[in-house]
C-alpha positions in Angstrom: 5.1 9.8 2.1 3.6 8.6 5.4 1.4 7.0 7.5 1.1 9.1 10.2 0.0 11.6 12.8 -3.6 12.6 13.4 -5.5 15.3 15.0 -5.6 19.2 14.4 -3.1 20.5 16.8 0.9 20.7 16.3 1.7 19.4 19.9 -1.2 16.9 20.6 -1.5 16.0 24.2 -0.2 12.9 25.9 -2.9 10.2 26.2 -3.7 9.8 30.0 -2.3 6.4 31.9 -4.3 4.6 34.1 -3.9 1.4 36.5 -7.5 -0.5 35.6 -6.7 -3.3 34.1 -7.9 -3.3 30.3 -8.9 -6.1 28.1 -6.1 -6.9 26.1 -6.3 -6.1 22.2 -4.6 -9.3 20.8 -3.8 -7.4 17.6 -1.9 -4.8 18.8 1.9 -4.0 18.8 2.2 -4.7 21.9 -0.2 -6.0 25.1 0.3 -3.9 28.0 -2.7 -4.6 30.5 -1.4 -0.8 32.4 -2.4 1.3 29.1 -5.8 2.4 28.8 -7.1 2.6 25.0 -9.6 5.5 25.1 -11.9 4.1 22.5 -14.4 7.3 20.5 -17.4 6.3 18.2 -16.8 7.0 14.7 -19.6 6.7 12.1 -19.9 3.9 10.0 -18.1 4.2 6.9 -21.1 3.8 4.9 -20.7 4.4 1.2 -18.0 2.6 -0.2 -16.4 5.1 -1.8 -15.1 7.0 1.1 -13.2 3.7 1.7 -11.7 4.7 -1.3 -10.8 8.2 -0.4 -9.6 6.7 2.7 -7.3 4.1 0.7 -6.3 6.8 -1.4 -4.9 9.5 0.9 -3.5 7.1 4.0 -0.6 6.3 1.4 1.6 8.6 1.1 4.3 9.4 -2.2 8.0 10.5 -2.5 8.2 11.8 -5.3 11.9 12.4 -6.7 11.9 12.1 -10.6 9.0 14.1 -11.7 7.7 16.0 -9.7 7.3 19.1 -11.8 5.7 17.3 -14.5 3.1 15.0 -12.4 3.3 16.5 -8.8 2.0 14.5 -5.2 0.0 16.1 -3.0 -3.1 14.8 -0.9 -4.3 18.6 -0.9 -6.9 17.9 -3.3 -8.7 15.7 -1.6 -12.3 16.3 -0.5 -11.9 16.1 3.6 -15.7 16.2 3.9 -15.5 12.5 2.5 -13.0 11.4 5.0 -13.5 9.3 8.5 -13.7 11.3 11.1 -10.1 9.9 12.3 -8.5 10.6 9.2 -6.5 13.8 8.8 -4.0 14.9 6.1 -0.8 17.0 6.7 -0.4 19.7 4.8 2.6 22.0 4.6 2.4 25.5 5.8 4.0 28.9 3.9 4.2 30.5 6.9 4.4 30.4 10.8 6.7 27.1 10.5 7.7 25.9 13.7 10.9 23.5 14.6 8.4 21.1 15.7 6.1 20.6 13.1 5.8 17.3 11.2 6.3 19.1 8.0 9.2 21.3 7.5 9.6 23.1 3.5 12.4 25.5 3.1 11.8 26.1 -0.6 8.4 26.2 -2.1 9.4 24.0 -5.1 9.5 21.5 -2.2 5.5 21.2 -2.0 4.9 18.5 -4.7 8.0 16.2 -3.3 5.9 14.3 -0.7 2.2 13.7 0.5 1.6 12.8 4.2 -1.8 11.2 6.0 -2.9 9.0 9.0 -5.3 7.2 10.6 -6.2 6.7 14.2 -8.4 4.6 14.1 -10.4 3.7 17.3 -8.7 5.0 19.2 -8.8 9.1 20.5 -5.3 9.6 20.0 -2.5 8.6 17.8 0.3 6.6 18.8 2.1 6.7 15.4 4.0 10.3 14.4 5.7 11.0 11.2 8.2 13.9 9.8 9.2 15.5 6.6 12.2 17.7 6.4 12.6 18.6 2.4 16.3 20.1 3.2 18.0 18.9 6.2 21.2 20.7 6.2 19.1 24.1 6.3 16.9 22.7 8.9 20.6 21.9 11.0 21.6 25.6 10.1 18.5 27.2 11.1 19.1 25.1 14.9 22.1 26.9 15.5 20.9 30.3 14.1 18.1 29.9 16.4 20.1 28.9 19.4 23.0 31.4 18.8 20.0 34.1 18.6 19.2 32.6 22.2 22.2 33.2 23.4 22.7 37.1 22.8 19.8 36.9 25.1 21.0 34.2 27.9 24.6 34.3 28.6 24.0 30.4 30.3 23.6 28.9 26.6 26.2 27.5 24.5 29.0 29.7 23.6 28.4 31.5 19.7 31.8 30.5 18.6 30.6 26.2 19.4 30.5 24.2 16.2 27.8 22.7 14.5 28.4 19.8 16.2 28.3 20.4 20.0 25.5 23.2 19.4 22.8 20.4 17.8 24.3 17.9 20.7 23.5 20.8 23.5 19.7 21.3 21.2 19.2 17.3 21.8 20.2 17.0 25.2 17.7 20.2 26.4 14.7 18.3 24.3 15.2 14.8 25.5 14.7 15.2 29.4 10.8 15.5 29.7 8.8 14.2 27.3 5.9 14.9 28.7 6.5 19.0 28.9 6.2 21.2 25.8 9.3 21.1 23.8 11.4 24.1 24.3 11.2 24.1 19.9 7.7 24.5 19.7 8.3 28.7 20.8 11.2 28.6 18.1 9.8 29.6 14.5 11.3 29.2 11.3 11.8 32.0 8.9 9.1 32.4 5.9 9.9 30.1 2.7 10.8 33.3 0.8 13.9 34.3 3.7 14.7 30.1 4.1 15.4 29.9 0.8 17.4 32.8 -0.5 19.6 31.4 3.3 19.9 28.0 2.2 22.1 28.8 -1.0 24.6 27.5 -1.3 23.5 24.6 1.4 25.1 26.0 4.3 27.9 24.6 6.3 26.9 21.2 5.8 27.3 20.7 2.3 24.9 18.8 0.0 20.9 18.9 0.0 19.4 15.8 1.8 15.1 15.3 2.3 14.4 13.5 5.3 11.3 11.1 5.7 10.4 9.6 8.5 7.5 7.4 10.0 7.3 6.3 13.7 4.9 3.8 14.7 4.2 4.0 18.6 3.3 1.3 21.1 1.9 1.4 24.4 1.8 5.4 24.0 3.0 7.9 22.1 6.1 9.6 24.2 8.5 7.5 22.2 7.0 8.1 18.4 6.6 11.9 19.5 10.1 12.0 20.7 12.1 10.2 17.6 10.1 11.8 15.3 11.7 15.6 16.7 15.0 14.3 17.8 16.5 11.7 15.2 16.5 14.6 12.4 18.7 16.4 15.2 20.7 13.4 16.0 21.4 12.4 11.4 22.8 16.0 10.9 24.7 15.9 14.0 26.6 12.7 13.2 30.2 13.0 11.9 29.9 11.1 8.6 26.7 12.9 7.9 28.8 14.7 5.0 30.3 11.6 3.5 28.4 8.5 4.7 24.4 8.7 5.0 23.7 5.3 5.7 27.0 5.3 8.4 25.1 8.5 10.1 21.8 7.2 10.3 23.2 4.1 12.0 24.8 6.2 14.4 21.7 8.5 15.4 19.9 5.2 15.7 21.7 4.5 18.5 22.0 7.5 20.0 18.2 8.1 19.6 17.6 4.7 21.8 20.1 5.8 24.3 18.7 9.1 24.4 15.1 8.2 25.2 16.6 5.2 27.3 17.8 7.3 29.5 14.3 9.7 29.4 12.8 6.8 30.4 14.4 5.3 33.6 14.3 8.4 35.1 10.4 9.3 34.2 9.3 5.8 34.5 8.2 5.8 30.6 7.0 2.4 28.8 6.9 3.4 25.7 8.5 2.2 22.3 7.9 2.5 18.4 8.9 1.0 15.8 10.6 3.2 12.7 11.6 3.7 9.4 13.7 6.7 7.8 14.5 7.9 4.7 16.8 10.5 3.6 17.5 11.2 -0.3 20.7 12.8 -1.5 20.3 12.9 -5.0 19.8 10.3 -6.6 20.8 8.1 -4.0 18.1 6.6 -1.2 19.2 5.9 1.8 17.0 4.2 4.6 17.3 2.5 8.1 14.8 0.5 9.7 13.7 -0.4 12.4 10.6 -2.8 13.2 8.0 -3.7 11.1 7.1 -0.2 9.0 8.0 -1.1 5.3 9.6 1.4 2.4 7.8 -0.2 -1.1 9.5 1.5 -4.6 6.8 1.9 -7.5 8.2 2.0 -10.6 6.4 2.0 -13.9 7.6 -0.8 -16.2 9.1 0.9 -19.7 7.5 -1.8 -21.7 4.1 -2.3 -20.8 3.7 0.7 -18.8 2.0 -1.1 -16.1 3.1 -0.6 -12.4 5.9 -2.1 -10.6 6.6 -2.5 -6.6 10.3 -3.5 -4.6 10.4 -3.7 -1.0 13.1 -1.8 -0.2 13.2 -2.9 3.9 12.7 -6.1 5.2 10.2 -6.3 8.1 11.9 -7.5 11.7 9.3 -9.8 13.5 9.9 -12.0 16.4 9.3 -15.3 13.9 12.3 -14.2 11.9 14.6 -17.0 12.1 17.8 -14.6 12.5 15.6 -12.1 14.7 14.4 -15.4 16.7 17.9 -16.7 17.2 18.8 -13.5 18.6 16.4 -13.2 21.1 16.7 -16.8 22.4 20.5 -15.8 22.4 19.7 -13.1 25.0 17.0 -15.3 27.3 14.3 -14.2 25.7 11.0 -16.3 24.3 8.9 -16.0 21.1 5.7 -17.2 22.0 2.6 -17.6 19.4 -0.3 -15.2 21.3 -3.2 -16.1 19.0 -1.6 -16.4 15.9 0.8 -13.7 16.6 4.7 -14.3 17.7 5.4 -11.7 20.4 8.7 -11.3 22.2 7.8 -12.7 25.8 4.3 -12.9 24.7 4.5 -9.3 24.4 5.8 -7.3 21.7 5.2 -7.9 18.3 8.4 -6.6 16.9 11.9 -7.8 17.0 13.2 -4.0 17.1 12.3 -0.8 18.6 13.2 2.4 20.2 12.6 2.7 23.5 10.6 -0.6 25.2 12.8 -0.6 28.8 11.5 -3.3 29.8 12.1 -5.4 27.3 15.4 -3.6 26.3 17.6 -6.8 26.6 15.8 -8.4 24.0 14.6 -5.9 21.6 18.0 -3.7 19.9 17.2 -0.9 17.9 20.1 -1.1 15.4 19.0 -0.3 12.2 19.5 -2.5 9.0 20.3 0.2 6.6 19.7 -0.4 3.0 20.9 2.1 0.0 19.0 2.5 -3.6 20.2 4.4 -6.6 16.8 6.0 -8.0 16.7 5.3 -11.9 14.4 7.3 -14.6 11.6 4.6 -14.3 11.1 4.9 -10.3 7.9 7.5 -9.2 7.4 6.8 -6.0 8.2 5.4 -2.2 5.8 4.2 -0.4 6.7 4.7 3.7 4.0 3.7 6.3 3.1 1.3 8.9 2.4 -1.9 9.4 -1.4 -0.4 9.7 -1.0 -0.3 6.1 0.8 -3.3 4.9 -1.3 -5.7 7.3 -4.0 -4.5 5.1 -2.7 -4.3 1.8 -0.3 -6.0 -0.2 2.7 -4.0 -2.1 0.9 -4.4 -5.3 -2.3 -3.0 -4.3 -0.9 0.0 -2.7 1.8 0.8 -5.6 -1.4 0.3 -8.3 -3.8 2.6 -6.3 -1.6 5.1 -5.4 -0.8 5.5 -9.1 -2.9 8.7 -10.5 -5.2 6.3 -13.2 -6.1 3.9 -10.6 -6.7 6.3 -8.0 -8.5 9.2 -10.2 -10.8 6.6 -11.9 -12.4 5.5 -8.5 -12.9 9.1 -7.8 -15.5 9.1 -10.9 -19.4 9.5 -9.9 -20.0 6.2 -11.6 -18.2 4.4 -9.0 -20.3 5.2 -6.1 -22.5 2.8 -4.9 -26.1 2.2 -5.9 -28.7 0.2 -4.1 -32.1 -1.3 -4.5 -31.7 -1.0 -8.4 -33.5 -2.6 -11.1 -31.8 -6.0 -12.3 -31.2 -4.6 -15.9 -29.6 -1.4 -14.8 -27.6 -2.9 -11.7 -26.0 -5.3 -14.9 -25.7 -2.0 -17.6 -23.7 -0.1 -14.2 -21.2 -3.4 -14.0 -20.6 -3.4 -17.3 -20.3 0.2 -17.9 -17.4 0.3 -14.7 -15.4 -2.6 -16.2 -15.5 -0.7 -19.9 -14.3 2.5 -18.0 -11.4 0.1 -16.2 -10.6 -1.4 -19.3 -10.1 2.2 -21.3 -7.4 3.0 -18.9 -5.0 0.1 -19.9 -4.3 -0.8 -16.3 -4.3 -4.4 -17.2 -3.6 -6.3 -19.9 -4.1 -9.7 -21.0 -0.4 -10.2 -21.7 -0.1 -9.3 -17.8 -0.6 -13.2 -17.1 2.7 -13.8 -18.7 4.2 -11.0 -17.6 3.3 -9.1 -14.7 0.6 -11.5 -13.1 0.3 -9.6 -9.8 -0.8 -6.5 -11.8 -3.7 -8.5 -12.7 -4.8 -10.2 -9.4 -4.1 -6.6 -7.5 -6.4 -5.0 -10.0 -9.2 -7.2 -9.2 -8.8 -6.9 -5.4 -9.2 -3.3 -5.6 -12.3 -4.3 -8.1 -13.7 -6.2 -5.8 -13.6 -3.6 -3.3 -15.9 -1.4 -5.4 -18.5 -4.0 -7.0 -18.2 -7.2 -6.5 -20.0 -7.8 -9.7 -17.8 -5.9 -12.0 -14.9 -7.8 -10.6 -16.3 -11.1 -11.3 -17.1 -9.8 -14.7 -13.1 -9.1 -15.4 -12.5 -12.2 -13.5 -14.3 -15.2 -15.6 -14.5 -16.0 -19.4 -17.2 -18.3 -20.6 -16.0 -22.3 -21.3 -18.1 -25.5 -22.7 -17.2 -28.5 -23.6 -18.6 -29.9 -26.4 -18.2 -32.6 -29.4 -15.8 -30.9 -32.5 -15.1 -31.8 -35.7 -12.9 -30.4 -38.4 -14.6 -29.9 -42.0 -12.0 -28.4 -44.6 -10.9 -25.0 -42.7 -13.1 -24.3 -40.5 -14.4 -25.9 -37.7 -18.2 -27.4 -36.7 -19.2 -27.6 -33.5 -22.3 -29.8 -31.7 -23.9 -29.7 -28.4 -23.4 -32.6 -26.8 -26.9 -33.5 -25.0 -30.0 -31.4 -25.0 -29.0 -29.1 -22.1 -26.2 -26.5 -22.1 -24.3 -25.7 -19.2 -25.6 -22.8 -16.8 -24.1 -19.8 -15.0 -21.8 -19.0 -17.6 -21.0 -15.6 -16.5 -21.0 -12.0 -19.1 -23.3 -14.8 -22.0 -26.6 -13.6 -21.0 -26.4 -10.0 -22.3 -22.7 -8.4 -22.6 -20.2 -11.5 -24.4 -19.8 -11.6 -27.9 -16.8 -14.5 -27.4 -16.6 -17.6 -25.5 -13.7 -20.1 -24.9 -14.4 -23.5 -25.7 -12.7 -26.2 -24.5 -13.6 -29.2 -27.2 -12.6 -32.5 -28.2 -10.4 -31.9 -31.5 -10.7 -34.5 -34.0 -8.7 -34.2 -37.2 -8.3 -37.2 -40.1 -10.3 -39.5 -37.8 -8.1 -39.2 -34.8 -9.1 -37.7 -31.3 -6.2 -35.3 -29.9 -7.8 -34.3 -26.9 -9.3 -31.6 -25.4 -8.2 -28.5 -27.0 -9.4 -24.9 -26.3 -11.2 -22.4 -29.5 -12.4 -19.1 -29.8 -16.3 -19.6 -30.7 -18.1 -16.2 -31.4 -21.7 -15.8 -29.7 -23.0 -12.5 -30.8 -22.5 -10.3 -34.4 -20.1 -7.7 -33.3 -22.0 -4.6 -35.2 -25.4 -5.4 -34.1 -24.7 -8.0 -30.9 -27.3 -10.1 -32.3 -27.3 -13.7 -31.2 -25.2 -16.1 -34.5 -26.9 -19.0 -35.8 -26.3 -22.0 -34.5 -25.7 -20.6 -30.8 -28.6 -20.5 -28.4 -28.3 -18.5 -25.2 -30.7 -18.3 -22.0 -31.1 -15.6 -19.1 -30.5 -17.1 -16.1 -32.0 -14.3 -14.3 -32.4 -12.8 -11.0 -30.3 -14.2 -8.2 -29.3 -13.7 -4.7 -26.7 -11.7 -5.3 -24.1 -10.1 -7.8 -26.8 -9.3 -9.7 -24.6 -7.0 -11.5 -22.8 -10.5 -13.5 -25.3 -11.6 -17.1 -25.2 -15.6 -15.9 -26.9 -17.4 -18.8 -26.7 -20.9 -20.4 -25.8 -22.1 -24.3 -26.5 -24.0 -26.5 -24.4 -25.0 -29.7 -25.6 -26.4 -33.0 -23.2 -27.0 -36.2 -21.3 -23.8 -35.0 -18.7 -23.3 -37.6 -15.5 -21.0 -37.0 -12.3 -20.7 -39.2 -9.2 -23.0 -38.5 -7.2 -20.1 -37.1 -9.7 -19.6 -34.0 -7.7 -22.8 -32.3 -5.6 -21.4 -29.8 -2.6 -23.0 -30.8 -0.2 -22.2 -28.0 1.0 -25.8 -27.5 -1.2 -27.3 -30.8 -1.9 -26.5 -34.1 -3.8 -28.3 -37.3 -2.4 -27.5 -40.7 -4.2 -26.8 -43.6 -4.2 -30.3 -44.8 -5.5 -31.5 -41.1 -2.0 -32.5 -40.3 -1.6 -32.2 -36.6 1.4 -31.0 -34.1 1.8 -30.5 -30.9 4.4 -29.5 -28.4 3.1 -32.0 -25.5 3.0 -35.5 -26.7 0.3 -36.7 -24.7 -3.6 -36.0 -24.9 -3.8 -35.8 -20.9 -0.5 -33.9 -20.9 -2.0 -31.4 -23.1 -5.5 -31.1 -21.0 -3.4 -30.7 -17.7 -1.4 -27.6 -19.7 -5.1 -26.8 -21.0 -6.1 -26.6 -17.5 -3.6 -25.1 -15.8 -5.0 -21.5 -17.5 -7.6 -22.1 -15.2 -6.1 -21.4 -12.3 -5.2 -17.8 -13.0 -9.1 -17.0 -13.0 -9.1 -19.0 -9.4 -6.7 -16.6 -8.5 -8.4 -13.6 -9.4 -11.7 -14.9 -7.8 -9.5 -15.0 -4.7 -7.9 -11.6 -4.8 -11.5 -10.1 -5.0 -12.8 -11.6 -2.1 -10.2 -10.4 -0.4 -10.4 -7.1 -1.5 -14.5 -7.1 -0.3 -13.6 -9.4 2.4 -11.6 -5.9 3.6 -14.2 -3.4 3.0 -16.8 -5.8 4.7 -14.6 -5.6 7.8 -13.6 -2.2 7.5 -17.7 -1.6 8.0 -17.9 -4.0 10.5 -15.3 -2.3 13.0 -16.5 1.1 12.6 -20.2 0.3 13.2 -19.3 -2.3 16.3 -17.2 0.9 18.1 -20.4 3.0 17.1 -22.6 0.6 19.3 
């Protein structure tokens, strides 16, 4: 559900402030040279798989359609195999407090959501998050609590106040300090049991709404902590709460930022955050954002059964051209600050709470968007940029799906070293067969659902490099052809083959050829065929085809490289992939491209799909390979 708050404790303390000047992190939200970054020393992330687990359980799920049949929790996973700064959030039965990020007030709530964060180097968290599975009894239980608190303090609220001005008296006395313990963290919520039997039928409010939230903090984390416990406050206090979601979520936007505004001329607070709500009533999805934290929808596609992401927010940054506008409207100036616009050279968002200031540039009016959930969706996907800077909707919405995410978990994918060259290539081949059995991709996929494929292969390359580039490439020579009756007869064309023709040396029994068709003494270009290399019962090498072992090499050992050799190779007619050609049985030929270099360039083109998914697995190493880097460098 989110990316967000770390640490044990439910009130964490406020990270100190201090006047040294501080070298400036160029990547962060925003540079303030007054906030010191307390920097601790994790380990190195060693083993690759607990990148894995640490991919895994930083995305969160809502999960609305099924969650009896296929529940969401991050409970299961192994903590021991965690970094350090990594902590899950787990909901408790019992002891609930107003002011805990996860609030359940029916214990057939439990497999709706999953919640993590990350801290990374830093030694606190900046970002907060909160999950409220029933809103309206959360409101209720407010003024229970506070109507209790007044048979023993005649100076509160009067019983007999509405709904209304008791929440607005509840926000008012937790928005003036945020620095001292909220007065809500002594105020505890009923056990699930007692919650639940109050909560029927949804009292006063009407209706059953969850409430999602992530809060992504910059230059502290006064403003995150602060949104995170009052905006809930501010939604069910607004008066179209009943009849307009998206109407009362604007509203308590606004509030919220006037609210902590107001906090923080009077306590001197710099503070901001970025944010992104989601409430559900429903079927319908309602969710206002602010910033640059994202809401992605995965769906599963009814027809190939493959995984399917939509953006649901649109991220605000300063390089917007209607965000830019606006702030150059006001007086304000988006410069580039090492590749990154910032407002003023500063902030890295075009909208936040809080940020004083830089409050005449930077509004924190919500663009609300509404989805109707259909019988295909699973999840959404809420977090912060921390996560989508990093990975790409597809990659998330494929990993966080349970085959993706529980095949990585399997001992085979952990990471071996100093291996022998024949079992380093038997391990490659034996992950790819295990990807494979899972359907996750298809070859169809590069007509339709192409990102499936190159998503698949960054998260491949992420594991072994090898096996990816094993998925990735498909053998091709080009060679002399020549049609004799139905089938087809294929020669070498000089006495060396061509090397480093990845999976021929040991595991292919198929290449794709690309060959010179000639039918009835006519040459109609280069063409591409299905040539068989090995016997498919005993994967002995065919006659005719000769293949070498390339051998050891620097690396990637895991990837069979070899070289062929062809020599009056014959294969039937029908093994001509005939998607813009075919030969008839009489040798007649037809073609949908007229020309013989027209038809190569379309015959080429299918090359560039494999380019692709070369690239998406260096990316996906190129990520781990950093990942490693940064938590060894803040080791040193």
């Amino acid at each position: 559900m989110a990316a967000a708050q770390g640490g044990g404790s439910r009130t964490p303390p406020m990270p100190p402030f201090v006047s040294k000047r501080t070298m400036r992190r160029t990547n962060s939200t925003i540079i303030d040279g007054d906030l010191q970054a307390h920097v601790t020393s994790p380990s190195m992330l060693s083993p690759l798989c607990n990148a894995f687990a640490y991919i895994s359980s930083v995305i969160g799920g809502l999960w609305r359609r099924r969650s009896l049949a296929r529940p969401i929790s991050v409970a299961h996973l192994a903590s021991t195999s965690l970094s350090p700064s990594l902590s899950l959030a787990h909901p408790s039965d019992i002891g609930q407090t107003f002011v805990d990020p996860i609030l359940t007030f029916d214990p057939a709530h439990r497999p709706l959501f999953g919640a993590a964060s990350s801290r990374g180097i830093r030694s606190y968290n900046e970002d907060t998050f909160r999950v409220i599975t029933d809103l309206e009894a959360y409101a209720t239980a407010l003024v229970t609590q506070q109507r209790t608190n007044h048979l023993k303090n005649q100076d509160d609220v009067d019983s007999s106040g509405t709904m209304r001005t008791i929440l607005d008296t509840i926000i008012r006395d937790n928005t003036i300090d945020a620095d001292a313990a909220p007065a809500l963290a002594a105020w505890t919520l009923p056990p699930l049991d007692v919650a639940c039997a109050a909560r029927t039928p949804s009292v006063l409010l009407g209706g059953t709404s969850q409430y999602y939230g992530v809060y992504d903090g910059h230059a502290g984390r006064r403003c995150s902590y602060v949104v995170s416990q009052v905006l809930p406050m501010c939604v069910a206090a607004a008066d179209a709460f009943k009849t307009n979601v998206g109407d009362a979520l604007f509203a308590a936007c606004l509030q919220m930022d006037k609210l902590f505004l107001n906090m923080a001329a009077t306590r001197g607070y710099r503070d901001g955050c970025t944010a992104i709500t989601v409430v559900v009533r429903k079927d319908e999805v309602t969710i206002a954002n602010i910033g640059d934290c994202r809401a992605v929808l995965c769906s599963e596609d009814p027809v190939t059964n493959q995984s399917k992401t939509t953006a649901l927010t649109t991220d605000q940054k300063p390089n917007c051209a209607a965000e830019k506008m606006r702030i150059e409207a006001a007086g304000g100036i988006v410069l580039n600050i090492r590749g990154i616009p910032r407002v003023n050279g500063m902030l890295a968002v075009a909208r936040a709470f809080g940020d004083l200031p830089l409050k005449r540039y930077i509004i924190a009016e919500p663009e609300v968007t509404r989805y109707q959930l259909q019988g295909v969706d699973e999840y959404i996907v809420v977090a912060t940029d921390g996560l989508w800077d990093v990975f790409s909707n597809d990659a998330v919405g494929l990993f966080i799906r349970a085959k993706l995410r529980e095949l990585f978990k399997d001992p085979i994918y952990r990471p071996k070293y100093n291996v022998p060259l024949h079992e380093e290539r038997e391990l490659a081949y034996k992950r790819l067969k295990k990807l494979c059995e899972r359907n996750i991709i298809s070859v169809k996929d590069f007509r339709t659902n192409p990102r499936n494929i190159f998503t698949t292969h960054e998260i491949a390359g992420m594991c072994d490099g090898a096996m990816a580039t094993k998925m990735t490439v498909f053998s091709r020579y080009v060679c002399n052809m020549m049609d004799v009756s139905s089938h087809v007869r294929f020669n070498s064309i000089s006495l060396v083959g061509p090397y480093w023709i990845t999976n021929s040396a040991l595991h292919a029994q198929f290449a794709v050829v690309f060959a010179r068709l000639l039918t009835g003494g006519k040459d109609e270009g280069i063409h591409g065929f299905l040539v068989p290399t090995r016997d498919m019962a005993t994967h002995a090498v065919l006659p005719g085809v000769q293949i070498w072992d390339m051998g050891h090499k620097i690396g990637v050992n895991g990837v069979d490289n070899g070289a062929l050799w062809f020599d009056n190779v014959r294969i039937p007619r029908s093994n001509l992939l005939n998607s813009m050609s075919d030969v008839a049985q009489d040798g007649a030929f037809s073609s949908s491209v007229t020309s013989k270099r027209g038809r190569f360039l379309v015959l080429a083109d299918q090359l560039l799909s494999g380019r692709v998914c070369i690239a998406s697995m260096c990316m996906g190493g190129t990520k781990i390979t950093l990942l490693n880097v940064v938590r060894y460098s803040s080791s040193r």
